[in-house]
C-alpha positions in Angstrom: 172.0 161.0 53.9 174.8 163.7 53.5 176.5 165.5 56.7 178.5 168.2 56.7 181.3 169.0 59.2 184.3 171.3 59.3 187.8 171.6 60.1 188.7 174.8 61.7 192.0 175.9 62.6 193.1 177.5 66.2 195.3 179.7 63.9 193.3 180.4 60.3 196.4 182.6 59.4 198.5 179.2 59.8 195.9 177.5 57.1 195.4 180.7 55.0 198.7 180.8 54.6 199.6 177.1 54.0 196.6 176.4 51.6 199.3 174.5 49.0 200.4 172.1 51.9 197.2 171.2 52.9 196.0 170.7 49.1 199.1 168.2 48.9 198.0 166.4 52.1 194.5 166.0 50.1 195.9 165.0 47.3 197.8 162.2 49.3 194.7 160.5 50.0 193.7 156.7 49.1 190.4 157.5 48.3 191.4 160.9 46.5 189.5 160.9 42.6 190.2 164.4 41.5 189.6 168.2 42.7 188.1 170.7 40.3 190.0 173.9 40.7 192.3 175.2 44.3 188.9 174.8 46.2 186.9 171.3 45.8 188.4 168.0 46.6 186.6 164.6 45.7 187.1 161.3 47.6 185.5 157.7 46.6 185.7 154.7 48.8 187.6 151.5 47.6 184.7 149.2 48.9 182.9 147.2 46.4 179.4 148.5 45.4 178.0 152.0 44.7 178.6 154.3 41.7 178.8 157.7 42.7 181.2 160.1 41.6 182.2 160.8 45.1 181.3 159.4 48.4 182.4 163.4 50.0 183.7 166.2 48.9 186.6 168.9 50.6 186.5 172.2 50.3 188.7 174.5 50.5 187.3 178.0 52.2 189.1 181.2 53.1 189.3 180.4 56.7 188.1 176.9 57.7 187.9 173.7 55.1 184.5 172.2 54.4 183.4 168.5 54.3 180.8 167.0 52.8 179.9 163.8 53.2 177.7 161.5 50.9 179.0 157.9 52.1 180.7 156.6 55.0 182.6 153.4 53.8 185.6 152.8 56.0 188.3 153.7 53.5 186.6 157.7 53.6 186.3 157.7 57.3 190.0 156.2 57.6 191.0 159.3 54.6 189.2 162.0 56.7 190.9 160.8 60.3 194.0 160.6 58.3 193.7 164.0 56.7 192.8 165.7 60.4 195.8 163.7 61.3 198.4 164.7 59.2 196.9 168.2 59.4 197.1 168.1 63.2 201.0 167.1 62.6 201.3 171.2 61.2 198.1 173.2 63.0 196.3 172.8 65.9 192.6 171.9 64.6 189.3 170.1 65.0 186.5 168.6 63.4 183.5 170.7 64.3 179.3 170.2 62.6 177.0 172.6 62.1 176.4 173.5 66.0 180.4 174.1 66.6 180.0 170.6 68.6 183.2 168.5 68.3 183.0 165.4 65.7 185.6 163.6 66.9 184.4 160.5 64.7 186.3 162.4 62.0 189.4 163.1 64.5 192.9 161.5 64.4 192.2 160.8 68.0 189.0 159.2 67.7 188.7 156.0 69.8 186.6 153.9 67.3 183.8 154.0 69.5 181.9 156.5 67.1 178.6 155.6 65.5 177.9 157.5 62.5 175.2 155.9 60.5 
């Protein structure tokens, strides 16, 4: 089953306006496969087993980024805390689901007492 959460900025002009720095922090990624365009992002997991495309996808919005995620292997969960991580090293910013409630199984701060499935 797919989930979708977001990372949303304290200051969007800071991400609007650093879109090509967060694209390269992407790009960094282990499980990175590809992007289609400035706006959608693919990651895989490394684990054995499984042949999708993507286990989630990234996408890049005006204001906020989207994630969508098909799998949770450990090597995408690890990507997506490193990603919050390394954007949290620029911008103040969360991972938020639907509600606006805090997801902080995606966060660089997590405690790895999260249960996602």
């Amino acid at each position: 089953m797919s989930a979708e959460f977001y990372i949303v900025f304290d200051d969007p002009v800071w991400y609007e306006q650093n879109q090509p720095i967060v694209r390269k922090l992407i790009e960094s990624l282990g499980t990175f496969t590809k992007n289609i365009g400035d706006e959608e992002y693919w990651l895989r997991g490394s684990e054995e087993g499984g042949d999708w495309a993507f286990g989630a996808r990234i996408f890049m919005r005006q204001r906020d980024m989207l994630l969508e995620i098909s799998s949770h292997p450990p090597s995408i969960v690890a990507d997506i805390k490193k990603l919050s991580g390394l954007i949290a090293a620029h911008a103040k910013s969360h991972v938020v689901d639907d509600d606006g409630e805090r997801m902080d199984c995606y966060s660089h701060s997590d405690n790895g007492h999260c249960h996602l499935e």
